[in-house]
C-alpha angles and dihedrals in degrees: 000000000000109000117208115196124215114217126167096265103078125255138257126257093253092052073061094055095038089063109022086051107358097061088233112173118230130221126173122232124246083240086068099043084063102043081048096057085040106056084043097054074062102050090045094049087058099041085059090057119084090226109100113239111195112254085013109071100351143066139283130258112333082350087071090098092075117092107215135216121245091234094055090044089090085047094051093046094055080039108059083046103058095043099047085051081085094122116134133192141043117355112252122240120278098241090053084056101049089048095058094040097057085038082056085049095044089062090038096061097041085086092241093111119055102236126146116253084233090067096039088051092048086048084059096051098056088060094046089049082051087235104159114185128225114274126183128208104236128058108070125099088174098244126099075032121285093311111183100039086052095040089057082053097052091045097065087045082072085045092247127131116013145301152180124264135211091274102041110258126119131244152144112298093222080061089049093042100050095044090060091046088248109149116214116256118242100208123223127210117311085008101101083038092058087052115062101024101098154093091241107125087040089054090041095055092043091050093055088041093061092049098050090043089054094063094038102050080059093053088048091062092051094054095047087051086051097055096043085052087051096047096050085255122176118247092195096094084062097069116129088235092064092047097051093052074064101048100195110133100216096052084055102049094044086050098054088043091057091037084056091049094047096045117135089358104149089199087072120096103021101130101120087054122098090325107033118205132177091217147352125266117277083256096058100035101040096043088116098048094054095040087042085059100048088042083058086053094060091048091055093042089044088056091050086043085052100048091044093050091058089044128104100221112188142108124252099029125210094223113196095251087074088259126138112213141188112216140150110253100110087079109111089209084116097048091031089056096052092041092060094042080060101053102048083045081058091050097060107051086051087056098055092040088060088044082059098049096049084063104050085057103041107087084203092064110012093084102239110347132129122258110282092345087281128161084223117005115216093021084052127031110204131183093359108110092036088067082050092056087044095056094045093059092047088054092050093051086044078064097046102045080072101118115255089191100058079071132084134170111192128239162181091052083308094306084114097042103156121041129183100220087219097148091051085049092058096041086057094050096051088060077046101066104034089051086043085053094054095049091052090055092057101051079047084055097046105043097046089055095049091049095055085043085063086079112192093026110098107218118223113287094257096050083055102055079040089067101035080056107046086048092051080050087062092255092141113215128222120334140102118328123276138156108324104192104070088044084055101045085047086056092041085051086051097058102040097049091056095259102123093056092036080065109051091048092056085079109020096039115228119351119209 
């Protein structure tokens, strides 16, 4: 089992994905055991003194005005707890959980919180136990961190509210606990506070995000090769030399992918033959410039992800100089922009791959194929009502890509009174991507069948070990009618495991 170690220093985006989906188990460095007692040694300290120090011996939000006693500080901490786990809806997914949770642990452990080794390293064995507790959907505003979401973990640290167990089922947290020999932790002050104050769920989901966008603006570029292939396409406006006079990083690398894929195909560059055309559509000719785009927009969120990973996101901090400050860095403005940049860069390449599919399927416009691709075409329809389902999942991510961040509702008796959305933001964008994935797939579906229908004409090398592979997958080719949807969901299986990619770079080696 792969082992990931928490220091003080913050952790990389694939420590995130080995835990959150790979199982990973977590251990914390000796490093951070000592940045943990030491940071306590400072909060204790404080708690002993008569003057009141905000999350130690006050309040919370607009409650920190009140100064409280040492023998009710137990009680605020379980308190604050059970009153932020306020969350409703439908549960969010495991691996979401287990990413926030180790996020939570990775501030924890950087020594900046205050809290006790004994909680960080509890916090470490309900990941190992593989006890995930019950989030809901609704209750952050990403701001103060993602309360609520937090708030429902650190309940069950206490052993308190429900959770998932190794095998799936749900139960009460006290039963899981108990069962792994894992003892409820009773929180100090600060403590319930530390817990729940971060942009962890926010950062979890964009984390995952990245990775899954990564594959799949590849695979966008494999599909957009394919249906220029299909549609006699030129592959001239992908030369290196047109993309370099346009520096952006993303457009080139987009364009040399598509150029690999389409290397040694005979079906580009007919556009002089039987329907002569001076040049392709925008969707099939600028494919590089929109994905290349998008692909622009990860490199920017990646750098944010990056910068938030190694960040120690709390309030109050523990700074090394022994003081215990207030400050603003729990607000997701930095994670919620970049969420929603995602998800209208999504959007969009949604948007052109349907564009191209439409084509394909239009015999006004698909140069020679038949209507709708289909074997005969009015006694069958085809493709028809693929493109429909397609389109039905581009309008919904047109609706997504609104920005949740531009939003805020303001809290806490106005003592909150500008919020960054961020959670609602990730929540979008994971629609987003799994609606951006079956898009994708259609367009997979559509434009392998168009290119077998282009009978004497040999495609490019790697199309061809696309569509090999995408048949051995149970994606039928051309032929009657018959029942659409499980074709579909084979192609959609093939683009979110990687093998799409995995098969175009059988031929062309690693793609960008």
């Amino acid at each position: 089992m792969h082992t990931v170690v928490v220091g003080t220093s913050g952790v990389t985006a694939s420590d995130v994905l080995a835990v959150a989906r790979g199982g990973a188990r977590v251990e914390l460095s000796d490093e951070a055991v000592a940045a943990l007692a030491a940071a306590r040694e400072i909060v204790d300290a404080l708690a002993a003194k008569p003057e009141p120090v905000y999350g130690v011996s006050t309040g919370f939000g607009a409650l920190a005005t009140r100064h409280i006693s040492q023998e009710l500080r137990t009680q605020l901490q379980r308190n604050i707890v059970r009153s932020h786990a306020a969350g409703m809806g439908p549960r969010v997914e495991r691996e979401v959980v287990r990413a926030l949770m180790f996020l939570r642990l990775k501030t924890v452990c950087s020594g900046h919180t205050g809290v006790r080794p004994e909680v960080a390293q509890t916090m470490a064995d309900l990941l190992n136990a593989g006890i995930t507790p019950v989030v809901h959907e609704y209750g952050s505003l990403g701001c103060s961190g993602d309360l609520a979401p937090l708030s429902h973990c650190a309940l069950a640290l206490m052993g308190e509210g429900d959770a998932e167990g190794p095998d799936g089922t749900v139960r009460p947290a006290a039963e899981l606990l108990a069962e792994h020999g894992i003892a409820p932790v009773e929180l100090r002050e600060k403590e319930g506070l530390a817990l729940l104050n971060g942009t962890d769920g926010m950062l979890g989901m964009l984390v995952m995000a990245l990775a899954d966008l990564d594959t799949l603006y590849t695979s966008a570029d494999i599909t957009a090769a394919l249906s220029l292939e299909a549609l006699f396409g030129t592959d001239k406006v992908l030369a290196p030399e047109l993309h370099a006079i346009r520096p952006h990083p993303g457009q080139g690398a987009s364009a040399a992918n598509m150029l690999a894929v389409l290397k040694d195909s005979q079906l580009t560059g007919h556009h002089q033959d039987d329907a002569p055309r001076v040049q392709d559509a925008y969707s099939v000719r600028c494919a590089p410039q929109v994905a290349g785009a998008g692909r622009d927009t990860l490199a920017h969120a990646r750098l944010v992800a990056e910068r938030e990973l190694a960040a120690a996101v709390d309030n109050p901090v523990v700074l090394p100089d022994g003081r215990v400050e207030s400050n603003g860095n729990f607000h997701g403005a930095p994670v919620a922009y970049v969420l929603d940049f995602l998800a209208i860069a999504a959007a969009d390449l949604a948007s052109i791959a349907e564009r191209r599919t439409d084509r394909l399927l239009d015999k006004n416009r698909s140069h020679g194929l038949p209507p709708f691709l289909a074997d005969d075409p009015g006694v069958d329809s085809g493709l028809m009502i693929a493109q429909y389902t397609q389109a039905a999942l581009v309008s919904e991510m047109k609706r997504l890509a609104v920005p949740a961040s531009a939003d805020s509702i303001p809290s806490s008796a106005m003592q909150e009174d500008h919020v960054s959305m961020g959670w609602s933001a990730a929540r979008k964008l994971r629609t987003a991507v799994d609606n951006l994935t079956r898009v994708l797939a259609i367009e997979l579906y559509a434009a392998t069948r168009a290119v077998e229908l282009r009978e004497g004409l040999t495609p490019a090398p790697a199309t061809r070990a696309v569509i090999d592979a995408v048949r051995e997958a149970g994606v039928e080719g051309p032929g009657p009618d018959r029942f659409l949807a499980p074709d579909l969901a084979a192609a959609d299986a093939f683009v979110r495991d990687g093998l799409l990619v995995a098969a175009a770079e059988k031929v062309t080696g690693p793609l960008r």
